[in-house]
C-alpha positions, 0 to 999 in steps of 0.5 A: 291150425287154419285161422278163420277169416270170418272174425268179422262174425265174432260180434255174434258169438254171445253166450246166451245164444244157441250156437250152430257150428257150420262145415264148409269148405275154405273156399265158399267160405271165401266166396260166400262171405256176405251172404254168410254174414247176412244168414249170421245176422237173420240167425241172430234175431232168432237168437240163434249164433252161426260158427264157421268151422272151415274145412282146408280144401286146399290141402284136403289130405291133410285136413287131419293134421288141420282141425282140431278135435274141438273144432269136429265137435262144434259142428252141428252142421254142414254144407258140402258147397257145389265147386266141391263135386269136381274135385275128388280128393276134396270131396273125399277129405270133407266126407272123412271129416263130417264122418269125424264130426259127433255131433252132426245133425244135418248136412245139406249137399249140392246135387240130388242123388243118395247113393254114394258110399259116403252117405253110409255112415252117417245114414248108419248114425242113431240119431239119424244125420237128417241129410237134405238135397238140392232137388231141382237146382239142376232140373233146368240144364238136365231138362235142356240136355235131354231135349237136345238128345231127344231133337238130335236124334229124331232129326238123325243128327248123331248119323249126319256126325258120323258121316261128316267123320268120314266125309260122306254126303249120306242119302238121307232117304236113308235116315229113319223116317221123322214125322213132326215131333208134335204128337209124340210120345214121351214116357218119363220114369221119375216124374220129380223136379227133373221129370217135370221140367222135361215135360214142361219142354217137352209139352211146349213143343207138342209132344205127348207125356206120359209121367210115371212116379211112385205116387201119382198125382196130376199135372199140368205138363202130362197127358197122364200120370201113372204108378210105376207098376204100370209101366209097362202098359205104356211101353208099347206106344213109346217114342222116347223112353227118359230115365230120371228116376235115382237109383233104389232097391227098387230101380236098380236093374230095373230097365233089363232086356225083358222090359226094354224089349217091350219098346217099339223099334222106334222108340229111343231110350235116355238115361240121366238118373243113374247108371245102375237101373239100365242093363247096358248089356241089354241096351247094347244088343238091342241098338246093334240089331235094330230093335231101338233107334238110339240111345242117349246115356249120361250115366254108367253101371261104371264112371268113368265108361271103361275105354274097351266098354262096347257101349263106345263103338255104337253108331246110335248111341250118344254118349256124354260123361256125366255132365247133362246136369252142368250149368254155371246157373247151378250154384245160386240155385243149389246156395238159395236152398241151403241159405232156406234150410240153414235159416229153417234148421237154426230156428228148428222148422222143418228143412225142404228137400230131406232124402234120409231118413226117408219119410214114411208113406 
């Protein structure tokens, strides 16, 4: 069995406590340890007692042969850390594990979507595992991802590469033609943390915004905020279409060749939510015969981008693989979170940033 090195706790385990018993990986348990004892001992006050049950992420395949069946029953809870989502075999092991784990009733993740396969079963749970995100944690880096796309291709940075590929001083009569970026206008479909703070850059730098969310409500960042079911009545006046939203029943296909058709040629699309609301095929033939400018696309219907995808050998589109959200600044975004929901779950308020079960309007 894994020894615990976090014994140093053990002065809180008093019996007449409610003990929370909390899932995380060996190494932020390594790495967090003083903010661990400090969220231990707030707990405390509140006579509440906090165990660690570490999952063995350096051997993740054998994390069966590690935890015992008493240790899967004392978690309550989980924190699936942020060093976690690059690395697939760990973050398969400690799903598979959470899956064991009967009396699970909330687990905080270190990213924003819901969508994956492993949410399943424990979406599929009676009592539902309350499951709580780290809304805005990337908002920043994802913000500054889309400004340099939207920047690099109004100014014809994605041509001025292709040229340097082949060494060529290209004409720059020939380029599109790039008014001041003051005035113009940006629609963006997800107007969350993420839309928000694209907006915020967005407005800073004199652009016109648009925001389209489910519900919709002022701000300070948008000329307008619309419902989703107007979409379309802005379309026609668009100069950058940015995709935030996650992926729904109700996004899912969304972005089809009828509804991007209805973008002015002049208009470039963005897509950092999530791969599956945009029709790539239809993307693509409307970049190859000029009826968008560019595209930047962070995600795919398929990750990772299969190698004889056609999306590949287009000149006006920017491609990266997933990575518009990296920041070395994420992890203390995505631990001030958890650290606010594990004090909030032990003390049985309300935790922030809850996704499932999805609140009734």
């Amino acid at each position: 069995r894994t020894s615990n090195p976090w014994l140093k706790l053990s002065v809180f385990r008093l019996s007449a406590m409610r003990r929370l018993g909390l899932l995380v990986t060996e190494t932020y348990a390594s790495q967090f340890a003083e903010q661990l004892t400090g969220l231990a001992t707030k707990l405390q006050a509140s006579q509440v007692a906090l165990d660690l049950v570490l999952f063995p992420d350096k051997q993740p395949q054998n994390w069966q042969a590690v935890m015992s069946t008493d240790q899967l029953r004392q978690v309550t809870c989980g924190y699936v850390s942020e060093e976690v989502q690059y690395n697939r075999a760990v973050m398969r092991g400690i799903f598979k594990a959470l899956h064991a784990c009967p009396n699970l009733e909330w687990l905080q993740y270190s990213w924003i979507g819901n969508d994956f396969e492993q949410f399943v079963p424990l979406k599929k749970r009676t009592p539902p595992v309350t499951l709580s995100n780290a809304a805005g944690s990337n908002a920043k880096p994802i913000a500054v991802s889309v400004l340099a796309a939207m920047l690099g291709i109004h100014r014809g940075f994605h041509i001025w590469a292709h040229a340097q590929a082949r060494r060529e001083w290209t004409d720059k009569r020939k380029v599109h033609d790039r008014p001041d970026i003051d005035g113009l206008h940006v629609v963006i479909f997800g107007f969350g943390a993420i839309g928000e703070e694209v907006a915020r850059m967005c407005t800073a730098l004199g652009m016109r915004v648009t925001g389209v969310r489910r519900t919709p409500a002022p701000s300070p960042h948008a000329s307008a905020v619309i419902a989703e079911d107007q979409l379309t009545t802005v379309l026609a006046d668009t100069d950058f279409l940015v995709i935030t939203a996650p992926l729904t029943d109700a996004t899912r296909g969304l972005f089809n060749g009828a509804l991007l058709a209805q973008l002015p040629e002049r208009a470039s699309v963005i897509n950092v939510g999530r791969g599956q609301t945009v029709d790539e095929v239809a993307l693509a033939e409307l970049l190859q015969t000029g009826k968008l400018r560019a595209a930047y696309l962070d995600v795919f219907a398929q990750e990772p981008l299969p190698k004889d995808s056609t999306l590949w050998g287009l000149k006006n589109l920017i491609i990266s693989p997933h990575d518009c959200s990296t920041s070395s600044s994420n992890a203390a975004r995505c631990q001030a979170i958890f650290e606010r929901n594990l004090l909030s779950f032990g003390r049985r308020e309300p935790v922030e940033c809850v996704v499932w079960p999805v609140a009734k309007l």
